[in-house]
C-alpha positions as CSV (number, residue, x, y, z in Angstrom):
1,X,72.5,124.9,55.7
2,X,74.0,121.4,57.0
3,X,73.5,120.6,60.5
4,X,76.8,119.9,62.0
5,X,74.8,117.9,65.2
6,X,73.1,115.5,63.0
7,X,74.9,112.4,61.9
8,X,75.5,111.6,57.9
9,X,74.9,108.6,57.6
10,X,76.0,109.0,53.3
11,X,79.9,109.0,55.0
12,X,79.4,105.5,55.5
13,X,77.3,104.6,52.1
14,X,76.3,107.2,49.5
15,X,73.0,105.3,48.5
16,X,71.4,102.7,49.6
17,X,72.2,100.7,46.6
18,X,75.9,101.1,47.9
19,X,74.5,99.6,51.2
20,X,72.7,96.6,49.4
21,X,75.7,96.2,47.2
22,X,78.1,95.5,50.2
23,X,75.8,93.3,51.7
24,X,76.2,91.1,48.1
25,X,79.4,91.1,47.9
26,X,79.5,89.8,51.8
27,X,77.6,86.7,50.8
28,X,79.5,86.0,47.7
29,X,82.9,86.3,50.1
30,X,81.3,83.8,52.9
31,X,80.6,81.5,49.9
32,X,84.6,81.6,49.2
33,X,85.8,81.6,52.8
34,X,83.9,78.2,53.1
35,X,85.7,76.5,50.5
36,X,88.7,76.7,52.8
37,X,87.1,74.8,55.6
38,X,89.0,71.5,55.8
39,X,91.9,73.2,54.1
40,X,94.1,75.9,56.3
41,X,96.6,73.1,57.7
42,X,97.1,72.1,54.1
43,X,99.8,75.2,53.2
44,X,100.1,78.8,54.7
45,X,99.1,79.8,51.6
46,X,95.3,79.0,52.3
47,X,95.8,80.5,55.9
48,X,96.4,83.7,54.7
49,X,93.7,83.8,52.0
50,X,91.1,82.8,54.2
51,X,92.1,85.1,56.6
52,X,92.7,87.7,53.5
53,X,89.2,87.3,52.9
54,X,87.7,87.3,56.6
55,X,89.3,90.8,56.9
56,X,87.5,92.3,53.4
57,X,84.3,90.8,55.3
58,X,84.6,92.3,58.6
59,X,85.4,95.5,57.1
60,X,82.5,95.7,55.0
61,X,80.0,94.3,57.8
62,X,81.7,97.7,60.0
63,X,79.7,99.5,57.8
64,X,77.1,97.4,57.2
65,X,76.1,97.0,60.6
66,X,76.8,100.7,61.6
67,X,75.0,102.1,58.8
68,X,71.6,99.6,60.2
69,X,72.1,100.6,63.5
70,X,72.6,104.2,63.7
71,X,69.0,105.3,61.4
72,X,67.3,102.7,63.8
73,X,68.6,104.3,66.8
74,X,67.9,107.6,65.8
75,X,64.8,107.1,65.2
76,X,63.3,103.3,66.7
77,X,59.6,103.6,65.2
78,X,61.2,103.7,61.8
79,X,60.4,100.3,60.0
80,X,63.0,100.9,57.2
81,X,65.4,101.3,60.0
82,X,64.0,98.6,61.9
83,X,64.6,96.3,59.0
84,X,67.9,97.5,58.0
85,X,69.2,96.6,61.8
86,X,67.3,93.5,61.6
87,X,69.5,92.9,58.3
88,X,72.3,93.6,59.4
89,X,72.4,91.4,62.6
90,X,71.2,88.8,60.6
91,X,74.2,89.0,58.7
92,X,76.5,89.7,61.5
93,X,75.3,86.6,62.9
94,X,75.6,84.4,59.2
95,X,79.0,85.4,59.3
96,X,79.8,84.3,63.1
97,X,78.0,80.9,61.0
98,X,80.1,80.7,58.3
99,X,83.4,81.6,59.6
100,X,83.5,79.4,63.0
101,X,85.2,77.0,61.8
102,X,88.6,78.7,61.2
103,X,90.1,78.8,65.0
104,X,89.1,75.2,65.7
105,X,90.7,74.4,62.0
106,X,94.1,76.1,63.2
107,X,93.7,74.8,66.6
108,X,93.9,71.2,65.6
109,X,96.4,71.9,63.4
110,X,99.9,70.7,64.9
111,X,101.8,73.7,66.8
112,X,104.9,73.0,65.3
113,X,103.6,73.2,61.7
114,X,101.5,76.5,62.5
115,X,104.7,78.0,63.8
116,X,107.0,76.6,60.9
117,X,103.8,78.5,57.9
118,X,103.9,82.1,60.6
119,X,108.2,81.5,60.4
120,X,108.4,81.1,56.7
121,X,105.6,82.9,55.2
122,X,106.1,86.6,55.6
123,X,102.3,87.1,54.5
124,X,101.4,85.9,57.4
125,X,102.6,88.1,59.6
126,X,99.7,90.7,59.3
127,X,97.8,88.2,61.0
128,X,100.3,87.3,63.6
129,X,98.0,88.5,66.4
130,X,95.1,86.4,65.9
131,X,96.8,83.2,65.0
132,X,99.3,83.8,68.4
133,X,96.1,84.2,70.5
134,X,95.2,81.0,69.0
135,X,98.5,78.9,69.9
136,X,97.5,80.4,73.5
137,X,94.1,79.5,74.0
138,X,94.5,76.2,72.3
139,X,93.9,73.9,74.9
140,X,90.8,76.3,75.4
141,X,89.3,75.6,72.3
142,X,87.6,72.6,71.7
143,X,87.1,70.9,68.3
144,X,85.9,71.9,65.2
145,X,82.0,70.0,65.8
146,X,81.5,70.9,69.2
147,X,82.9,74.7,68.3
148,X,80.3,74.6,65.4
149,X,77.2,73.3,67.8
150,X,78.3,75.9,70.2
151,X,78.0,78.5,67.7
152,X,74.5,77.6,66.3
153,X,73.4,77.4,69.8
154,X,75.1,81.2,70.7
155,X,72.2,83.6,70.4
156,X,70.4,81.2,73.2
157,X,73.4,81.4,75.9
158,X,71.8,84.7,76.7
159,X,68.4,83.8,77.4
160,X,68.3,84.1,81.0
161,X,69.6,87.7,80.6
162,X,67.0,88.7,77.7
163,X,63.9,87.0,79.4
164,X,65.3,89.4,83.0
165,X,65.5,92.6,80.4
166,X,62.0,91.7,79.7
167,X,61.3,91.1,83.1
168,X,62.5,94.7,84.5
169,X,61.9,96.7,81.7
170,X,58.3,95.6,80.0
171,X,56.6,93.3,82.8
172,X,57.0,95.0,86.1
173,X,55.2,98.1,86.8
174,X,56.1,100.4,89.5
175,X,53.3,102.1,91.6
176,X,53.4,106.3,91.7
177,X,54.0,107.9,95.0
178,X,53.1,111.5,96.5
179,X,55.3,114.1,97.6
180,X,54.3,116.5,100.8
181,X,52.4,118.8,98.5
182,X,50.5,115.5,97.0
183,X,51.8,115.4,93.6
184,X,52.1,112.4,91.8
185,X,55.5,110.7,91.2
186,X,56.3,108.3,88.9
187,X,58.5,105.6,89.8
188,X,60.5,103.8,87.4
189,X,64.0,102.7,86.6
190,X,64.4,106.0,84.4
191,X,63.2,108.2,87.3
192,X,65.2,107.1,90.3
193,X,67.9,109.0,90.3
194,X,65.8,112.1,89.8
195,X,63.9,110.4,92.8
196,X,67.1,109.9,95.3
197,X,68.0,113.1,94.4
198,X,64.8,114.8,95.9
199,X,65.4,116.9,98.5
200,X,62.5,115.7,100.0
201,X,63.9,112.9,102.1
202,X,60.7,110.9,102.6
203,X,60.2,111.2,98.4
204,X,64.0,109.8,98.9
205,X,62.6,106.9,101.4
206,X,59.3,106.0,99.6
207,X,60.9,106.1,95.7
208,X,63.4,104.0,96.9
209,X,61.4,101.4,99.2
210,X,58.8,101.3,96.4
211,X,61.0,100.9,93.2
212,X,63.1,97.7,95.1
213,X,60.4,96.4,97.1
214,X,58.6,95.6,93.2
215,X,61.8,93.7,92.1
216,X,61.4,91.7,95.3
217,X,58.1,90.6,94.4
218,X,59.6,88.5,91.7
219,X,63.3,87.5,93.9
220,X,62.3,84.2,93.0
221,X,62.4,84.6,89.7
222,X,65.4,87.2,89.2
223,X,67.6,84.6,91.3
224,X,66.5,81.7,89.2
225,X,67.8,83.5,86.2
226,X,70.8,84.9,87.7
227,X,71.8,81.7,89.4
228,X,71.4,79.5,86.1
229,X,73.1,82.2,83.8
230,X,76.0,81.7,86.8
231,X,75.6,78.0,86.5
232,X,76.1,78.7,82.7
233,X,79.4,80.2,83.0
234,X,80.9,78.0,85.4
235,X,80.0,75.0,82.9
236,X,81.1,76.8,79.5
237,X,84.6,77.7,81.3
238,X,84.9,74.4,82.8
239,X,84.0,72.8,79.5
240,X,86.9,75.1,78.0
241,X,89.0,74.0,80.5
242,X,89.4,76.7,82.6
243,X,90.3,76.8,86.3
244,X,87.1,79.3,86.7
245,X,84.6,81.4,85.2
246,X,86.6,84.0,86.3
247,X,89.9,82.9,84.6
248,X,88.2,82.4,81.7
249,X,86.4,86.1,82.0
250,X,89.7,88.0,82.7
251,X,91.6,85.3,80.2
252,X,89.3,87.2,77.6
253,X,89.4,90.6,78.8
254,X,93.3,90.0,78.7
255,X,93.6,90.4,81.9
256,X,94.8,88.2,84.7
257,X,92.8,86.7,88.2
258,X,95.6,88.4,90.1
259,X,94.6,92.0,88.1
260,X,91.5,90.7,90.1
261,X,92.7,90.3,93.3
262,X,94.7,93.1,93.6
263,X,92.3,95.4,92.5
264,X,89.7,93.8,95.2
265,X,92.5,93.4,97.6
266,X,93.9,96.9,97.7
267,X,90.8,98.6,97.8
268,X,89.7,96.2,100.9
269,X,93.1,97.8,102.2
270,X,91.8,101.8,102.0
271,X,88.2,101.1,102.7
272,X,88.4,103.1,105.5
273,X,88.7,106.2,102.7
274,X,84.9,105.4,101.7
275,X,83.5,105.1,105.5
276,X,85.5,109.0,105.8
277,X,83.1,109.3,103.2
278,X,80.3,107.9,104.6
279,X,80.5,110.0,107.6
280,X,81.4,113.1,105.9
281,X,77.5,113.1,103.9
282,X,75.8,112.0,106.6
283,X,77.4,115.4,108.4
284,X,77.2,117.3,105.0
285,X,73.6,116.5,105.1
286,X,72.7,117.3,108.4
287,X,71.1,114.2,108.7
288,X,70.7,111.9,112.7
289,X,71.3,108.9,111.0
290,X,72.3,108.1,107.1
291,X,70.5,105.7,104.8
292,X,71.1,103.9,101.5
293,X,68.3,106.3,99.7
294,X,70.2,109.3,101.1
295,X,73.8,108.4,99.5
296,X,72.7,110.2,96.0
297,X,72.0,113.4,97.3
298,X,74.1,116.4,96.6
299,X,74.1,118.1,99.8
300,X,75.3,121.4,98.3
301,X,72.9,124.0,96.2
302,X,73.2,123.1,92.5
303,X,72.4,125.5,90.3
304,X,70.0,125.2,87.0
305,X,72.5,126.9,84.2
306,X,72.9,125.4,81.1
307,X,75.3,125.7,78.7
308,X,75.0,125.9,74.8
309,X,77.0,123.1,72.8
310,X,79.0,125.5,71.1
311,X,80.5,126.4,74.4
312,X,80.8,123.2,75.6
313,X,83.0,122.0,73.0
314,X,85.5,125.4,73.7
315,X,85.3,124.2,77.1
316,X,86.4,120.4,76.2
317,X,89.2,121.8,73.9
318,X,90.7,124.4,76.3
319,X,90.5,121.5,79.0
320,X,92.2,118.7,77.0
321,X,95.2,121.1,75.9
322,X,97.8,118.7,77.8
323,X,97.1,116.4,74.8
324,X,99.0,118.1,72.3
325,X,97.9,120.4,69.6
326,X,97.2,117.5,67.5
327,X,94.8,115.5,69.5
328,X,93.1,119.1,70.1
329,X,92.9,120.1,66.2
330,X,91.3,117.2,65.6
331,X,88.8,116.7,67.7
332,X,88.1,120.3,67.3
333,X,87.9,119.0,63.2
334,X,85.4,116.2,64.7
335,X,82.9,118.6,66.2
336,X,82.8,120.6,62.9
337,X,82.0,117.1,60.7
338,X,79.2,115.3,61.8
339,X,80.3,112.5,64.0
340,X,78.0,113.5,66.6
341,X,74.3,113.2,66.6
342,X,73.8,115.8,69.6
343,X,70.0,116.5,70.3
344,X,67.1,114.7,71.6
345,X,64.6,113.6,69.2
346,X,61.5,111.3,69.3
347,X,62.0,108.1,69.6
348,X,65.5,108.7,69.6
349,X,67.8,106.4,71.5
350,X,68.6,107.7,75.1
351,X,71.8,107.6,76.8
352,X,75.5,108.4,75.2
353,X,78.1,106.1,72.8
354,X,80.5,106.0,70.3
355,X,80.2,103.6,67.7
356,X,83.5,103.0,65.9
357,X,83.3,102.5,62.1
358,X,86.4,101.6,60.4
359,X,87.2,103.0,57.5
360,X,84.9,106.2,57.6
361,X,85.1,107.7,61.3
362,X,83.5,107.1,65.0
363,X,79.7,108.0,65.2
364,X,78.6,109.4,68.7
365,X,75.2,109.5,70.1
366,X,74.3,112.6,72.6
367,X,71.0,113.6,74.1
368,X,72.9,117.2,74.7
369,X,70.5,119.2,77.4
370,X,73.4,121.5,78.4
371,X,73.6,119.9,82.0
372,X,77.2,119.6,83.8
373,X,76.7,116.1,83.2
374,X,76.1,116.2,79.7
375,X,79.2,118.5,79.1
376,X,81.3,116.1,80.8
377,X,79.4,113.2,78.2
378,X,80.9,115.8,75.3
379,X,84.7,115.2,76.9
380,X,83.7,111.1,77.9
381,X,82.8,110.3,74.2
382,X,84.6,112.2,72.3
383,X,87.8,110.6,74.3
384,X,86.2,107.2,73.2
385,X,85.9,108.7,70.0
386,X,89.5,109.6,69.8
387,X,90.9,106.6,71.0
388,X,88.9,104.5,67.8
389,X,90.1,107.3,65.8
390,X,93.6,106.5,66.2
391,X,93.4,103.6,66.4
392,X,91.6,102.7,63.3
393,X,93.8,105.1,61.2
394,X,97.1,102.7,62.5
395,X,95.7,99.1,62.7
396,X,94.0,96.5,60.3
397,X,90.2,95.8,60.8
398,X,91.3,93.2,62.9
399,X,93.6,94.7,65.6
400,X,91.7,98.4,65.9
401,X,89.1,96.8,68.3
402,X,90.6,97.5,72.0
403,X,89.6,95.4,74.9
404,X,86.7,96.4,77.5
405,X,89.6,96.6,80.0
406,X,91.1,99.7,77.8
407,X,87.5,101.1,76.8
408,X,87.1,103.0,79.9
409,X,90.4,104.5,79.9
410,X,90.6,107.5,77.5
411,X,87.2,108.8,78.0
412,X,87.7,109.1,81.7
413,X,91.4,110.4,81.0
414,X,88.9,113.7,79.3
415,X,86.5,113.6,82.3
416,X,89.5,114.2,84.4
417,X,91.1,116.6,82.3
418,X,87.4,118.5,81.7
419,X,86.8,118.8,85.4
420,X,91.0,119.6,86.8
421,X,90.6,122.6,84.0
422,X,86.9,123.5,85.6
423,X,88.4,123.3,89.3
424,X,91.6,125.9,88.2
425,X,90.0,128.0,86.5
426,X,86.4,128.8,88.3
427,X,86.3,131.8,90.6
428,X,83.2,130.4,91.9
429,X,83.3,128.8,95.7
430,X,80.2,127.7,95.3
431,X,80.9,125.9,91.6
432,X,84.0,124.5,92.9
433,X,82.4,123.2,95.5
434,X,79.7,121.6,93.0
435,X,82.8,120.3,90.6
436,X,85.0,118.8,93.8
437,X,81.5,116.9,94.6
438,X,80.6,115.6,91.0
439,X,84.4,114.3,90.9
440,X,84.1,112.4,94.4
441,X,80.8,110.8,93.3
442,X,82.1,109.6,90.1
443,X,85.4,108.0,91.7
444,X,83.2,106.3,94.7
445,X,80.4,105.1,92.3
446,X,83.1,103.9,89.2
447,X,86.1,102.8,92.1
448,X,84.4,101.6,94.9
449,X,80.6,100.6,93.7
450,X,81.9,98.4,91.1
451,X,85.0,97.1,92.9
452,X,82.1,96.3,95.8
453,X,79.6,94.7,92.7
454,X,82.6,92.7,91.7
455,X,83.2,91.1,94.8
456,X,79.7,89.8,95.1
457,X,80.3,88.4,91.3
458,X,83.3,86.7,92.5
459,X,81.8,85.4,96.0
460,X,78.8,84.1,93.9
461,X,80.7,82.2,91.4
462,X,82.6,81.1,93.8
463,X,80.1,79.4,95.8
464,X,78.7,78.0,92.6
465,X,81.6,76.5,91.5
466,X,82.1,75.0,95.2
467,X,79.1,73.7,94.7
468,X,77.0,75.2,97.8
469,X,73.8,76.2,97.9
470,X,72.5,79.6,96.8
471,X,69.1,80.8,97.3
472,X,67.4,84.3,97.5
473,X,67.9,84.7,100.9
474,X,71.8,83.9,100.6
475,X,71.9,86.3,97.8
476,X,70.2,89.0,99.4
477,X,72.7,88.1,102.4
478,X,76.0,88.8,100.4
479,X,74.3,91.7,98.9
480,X,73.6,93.4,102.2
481,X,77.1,92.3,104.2
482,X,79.0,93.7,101.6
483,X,77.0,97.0,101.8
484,X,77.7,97.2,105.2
485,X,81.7,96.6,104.4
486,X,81.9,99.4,101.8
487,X,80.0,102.2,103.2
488,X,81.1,101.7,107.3
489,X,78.8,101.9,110.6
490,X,77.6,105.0,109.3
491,X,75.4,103.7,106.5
492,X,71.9,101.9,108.3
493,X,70.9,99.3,105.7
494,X,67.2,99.1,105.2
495,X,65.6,95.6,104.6
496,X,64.7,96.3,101.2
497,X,68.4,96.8,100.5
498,X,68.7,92.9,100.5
499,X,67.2,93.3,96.9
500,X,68.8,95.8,95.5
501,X,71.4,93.6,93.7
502,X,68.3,92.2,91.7
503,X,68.4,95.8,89.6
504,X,72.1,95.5,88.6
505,X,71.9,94.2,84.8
506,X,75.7,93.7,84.4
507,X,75.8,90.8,86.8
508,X,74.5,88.9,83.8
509,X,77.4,89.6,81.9
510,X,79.7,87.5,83.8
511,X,82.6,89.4,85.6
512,X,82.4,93.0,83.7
513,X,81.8,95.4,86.0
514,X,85.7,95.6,87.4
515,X,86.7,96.8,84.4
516,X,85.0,100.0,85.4
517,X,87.2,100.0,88.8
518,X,90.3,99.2,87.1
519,X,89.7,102.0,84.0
520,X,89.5,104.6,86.2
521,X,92.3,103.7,88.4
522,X,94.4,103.6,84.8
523,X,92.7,106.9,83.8
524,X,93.4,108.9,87.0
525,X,96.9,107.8,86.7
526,X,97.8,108.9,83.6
527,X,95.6,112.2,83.9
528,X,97.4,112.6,87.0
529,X,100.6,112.7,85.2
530,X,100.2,113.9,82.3
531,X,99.1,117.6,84.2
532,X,102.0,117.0,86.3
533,X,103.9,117.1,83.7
534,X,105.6,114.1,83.3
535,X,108.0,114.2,80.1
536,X,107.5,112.0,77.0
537,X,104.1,111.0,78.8
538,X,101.8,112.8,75.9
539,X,103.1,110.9,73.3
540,X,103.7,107.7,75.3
541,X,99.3,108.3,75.7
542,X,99.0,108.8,71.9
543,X,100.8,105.8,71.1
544,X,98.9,103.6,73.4
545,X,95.6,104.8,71.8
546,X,97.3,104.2,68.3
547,X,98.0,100.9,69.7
548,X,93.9,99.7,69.3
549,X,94.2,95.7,69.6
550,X,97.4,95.0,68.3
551,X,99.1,93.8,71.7
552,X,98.0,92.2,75.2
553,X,96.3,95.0,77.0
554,X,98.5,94.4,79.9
555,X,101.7,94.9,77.4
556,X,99.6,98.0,75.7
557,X,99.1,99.5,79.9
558,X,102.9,98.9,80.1
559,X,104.2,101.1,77.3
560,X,102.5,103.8,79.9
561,X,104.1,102.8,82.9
562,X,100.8,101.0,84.2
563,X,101.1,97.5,86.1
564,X,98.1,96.5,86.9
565,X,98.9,93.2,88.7
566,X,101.0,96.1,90.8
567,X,98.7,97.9,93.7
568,X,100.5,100.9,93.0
569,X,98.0,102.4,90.3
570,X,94.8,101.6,92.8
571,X,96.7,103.3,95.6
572,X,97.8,106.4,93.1
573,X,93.2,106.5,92.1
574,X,92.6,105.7,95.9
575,X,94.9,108.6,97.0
576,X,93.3,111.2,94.7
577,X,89.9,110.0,96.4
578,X,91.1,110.6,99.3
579,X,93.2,113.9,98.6
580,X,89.1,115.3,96.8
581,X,87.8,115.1,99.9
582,X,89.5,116.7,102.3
583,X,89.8,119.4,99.8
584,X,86.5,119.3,99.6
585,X,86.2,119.3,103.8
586,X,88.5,122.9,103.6
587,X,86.3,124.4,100.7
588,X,83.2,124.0,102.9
């Protein structure tokens, strides 16, 4: 009998031979794409081939690259897996090769020409997106050499970044510690939570102290590579001639610097929301004084039920009614065919994703254990799983990819649906309680954590780009001020705290982590809204997630009735932070 939680990976390709065959007929395609270089201002005619042809190769390399990456991460001792990923990114990168020199091409080609071929030549429409993004950008793109050195030299621009993942994740080893019975603990990244979870406050203390206090043996190192990967961006956006690195980040997240600001600056406004907060654990808690290692805790009883995945997913349906019976049917049709590999294996990959593949269906990865947590993953995934689904099935290969500022949006959308239908219909004061916690913690950690992260990215680059000095010490500094802003006089910072911005692997990717704050400000307002009952706003939702890349994802937001260069949606998230707690203050 099939096994509907295992992934088939023969939707993708039937054989192997089918596999090795597209991988052929990519190569013999780059071979014709090249003969266009030098060509595209020539006629519109060539524009659209090339492009014709660029579109059959990212198709097939969907697939390609999917159908390498999934078998290796479900099982990463494989070697034919192994090599099949190692294949396929070496083609994924021969193509980045071979095809870099079509936006410089168009980019030196005169504006008025480009826009006479995209007037006259109908054909060209299907590609309107791209080539508009590249009248935009133009004076961000440099020439056709430089592009093509830049592009040979791409897979070094993140060397600082790899050599700190081997850094944190192979070369530092954390010492054990003992809890009051004198049982060994481990301590590593993979254990912490578990560890500031304890009930135990001094394991709390000690796992904490220990873990950091071992990154801050090498703060020397760690702020060497941060500070030069900083140095990095400010040069490339410079270079590209942007005003900043962060310009240039939001610039290609589609955002703006004042979607920025006013995320940064209206949630500076309410902080006072997250000191209420502060307070409120510290009491919850029963604790004299509050400290960094004691903000994980769940102060209430949690209970150690599980539930099957066959329940789950009833659970996820019943919850995401509002969404119309189609949305429901077919995920419901999802769940029933495959697209989820759902178990823990050896040497399976941990964590949770979806991994879009166009032209077959999204593939998501579980480790299912039947936790709350891991029924809300069902709900998170599957509403990334959606949202590719629709999109894929009304936009080219080219347009379905949506932005990192819209990834975030329709899986939390499900998170908040899963937990509002939880919260209605539990008769349990006790789970309520549990449910009103878990929601609190995910809108502090995803609202305020990363809106808190992202104002040390932007005070860092900053400096940078003023050229001052930055050493660990400064670093640290920032780190710890900023700590002491967001959490209130409640919160006693600890002098390890001054490392703890060491552990946080996104600040190598250079200004990504408000794209967490603003997603779930977009998500809890259309959640919000949608169980209010707002008319029209269903299929206004299923449009926008039909939408994929086909528009700015400020103009896709808009067909929602989200601004977000407009406080209001970060006041509408920070008022239903706000309104959780103090319904979570009469529950208790």
């Amino acid at each position: 009998m099939e096994n509907k939680y295992e992934w088939k990976y023969t939707d993708i390709y039937k054989t192997k031979e089918d596999y090795k065959e597209d991988i052929k007929k990519v190569k013999e395609k780059l071979e014709e794409i090249v003969q266009y270089k030098g060509k595209l201002k020539d006629l519109s005619e060539n524009i659209y081939k090339c492009y014709k042809i660029y579109e059959e190769i990212v198709e097939m390399n969907c697939k390609i690259y999917a159908y390498g990456m999934l078998q290796y991460h479900k099982n990463m001792t494989d070697q034919e897996a192994i090599e099949l990923f190692k294949e396929a990114e070496e083609l994924d990168n021969k193509i980045d090769e071979k095809t870099a020199f079509m936006v410089p091409e168009l980019t030196d080609m005169d504006t008025n020409t480009l826009e006479k071929y995209m007037k006259e030549d109908k054909s060209l429409q299907r590609y309107s997106r791209r080539i508009n993004e590249i009248l935009e950008n133009k004076k961000h793109i440099l020439s056709k050499e430089i592009e093509e050195v830049l592009s040979k030299f791409s897979d070094t621009f993140n060397g600082c970044e790899n050599a700190y993942s081997v850094l944190t994740n192979a070369e530092i080893k954390f010492p054990s510690i003992k809890d009051s019975d004198g049982n060994e603990l481990e301590v590593n990244e993979a254990e912490y939570s578990k560890l500031l979870e304890n009930k135990d406050r001094e394991v709390r203390r000690k796992g904490a102290i220990t873990l950091v206090s071992e990154y801050g043996k090498y703060i020397n190192t760690i702020t060497e590579l941060y500070l030069n990967t900083v140095k990095q961006d400010t040069k490339i956006a410079k270079l590209r001639n942007y005003k900043s690195s962060l310009e240039k980040a939001v610039i290609d997240d589609e955002a703006t610097v004042k979607v920025y600001e006013t995320l940064l600056k209206t949630v500076n406004e309410h902080i006072g929301i997250n000191h209420e907060y502060t307070s409120l654990k510290k009491k919850l808690l029963n604790l004299p004084d509050i400290h960094m290692y004691d903000m994980s805790i769940n102060p209430f009883n949690q209970t150690d039920t599980t539930m099957d995945i066959e329940d789950a997913e009833e659970l996820v349906l019943k919850a995401l009614a509002p969404l119309g019976t189609e949305y429901v049917n077919k995920l419901k049709e999802a769940f029933n065919s495959n697209w989820m590999d759902a178990f823990q294996s050896q040497n399976k990959r941990g964590g949770a994703y979806n991994m879009p593949v166009y032209g077959v269906h999204p593939y998501v990865l579980l480790n299912y254990t039947g936790t709350n947590f891991d029924v809300s993953s069902i709900a998170h995934e599957f509403g990334h799983a959606m949202h590719s689904y629709y999109s894929d099935k009304n936009q080219n290969v080219l347009e379905h990819s949506y932005t990192l500022l819209l990834a975030e949006i329709a899986s939390t959308v499900n998170e908040i649906l899963l937990a509002q239908y939880r919260l209605e219909n539990s008769t349990d004061k006790q789970e309520k309680i549990a449910l009103l916690y878990d929601r609190i913690e995910t809108v502090k950690s995803t609202l305020f954590t990363q809106a808190m992260f992202a104002e040390f990215e932007q005070e860092v680059h900053s400096r940078i780009e003023n050229e001052k000095i930055l050493n660990a010490e400064k670093l640290g500094n920032i780190y710890v001020d900023l700590c002491k802003k967001y959490y209130g006089e409640d919160l006693i910072i600890d002098e390890y705290n001054k490392y703890n911005w060491t552990r946080i692997h996104h600040f190598f990717s250079c200004f990504y982590v408000y794209k967490y704050a603003t997603g779930i400000s977009c998500a809890i307002d259309i959640a919000s809204r949608i169980l209010a009952g707002e008319e029209g706003l269903v299929e206004k939702y299923i449009n926008m997630l039909k939408m994929g890349g086909s528009k700015k994802s400020l103009d896709i937001l808009k067909t929602v009735g989200i601004d977000l260069e407009d406080s209001r949606t970060y006041e509408n998230a920070l008022e239903f932070y706000k309104n959780d707690i103090e319904k979570l203050e009469e529950l208790i």
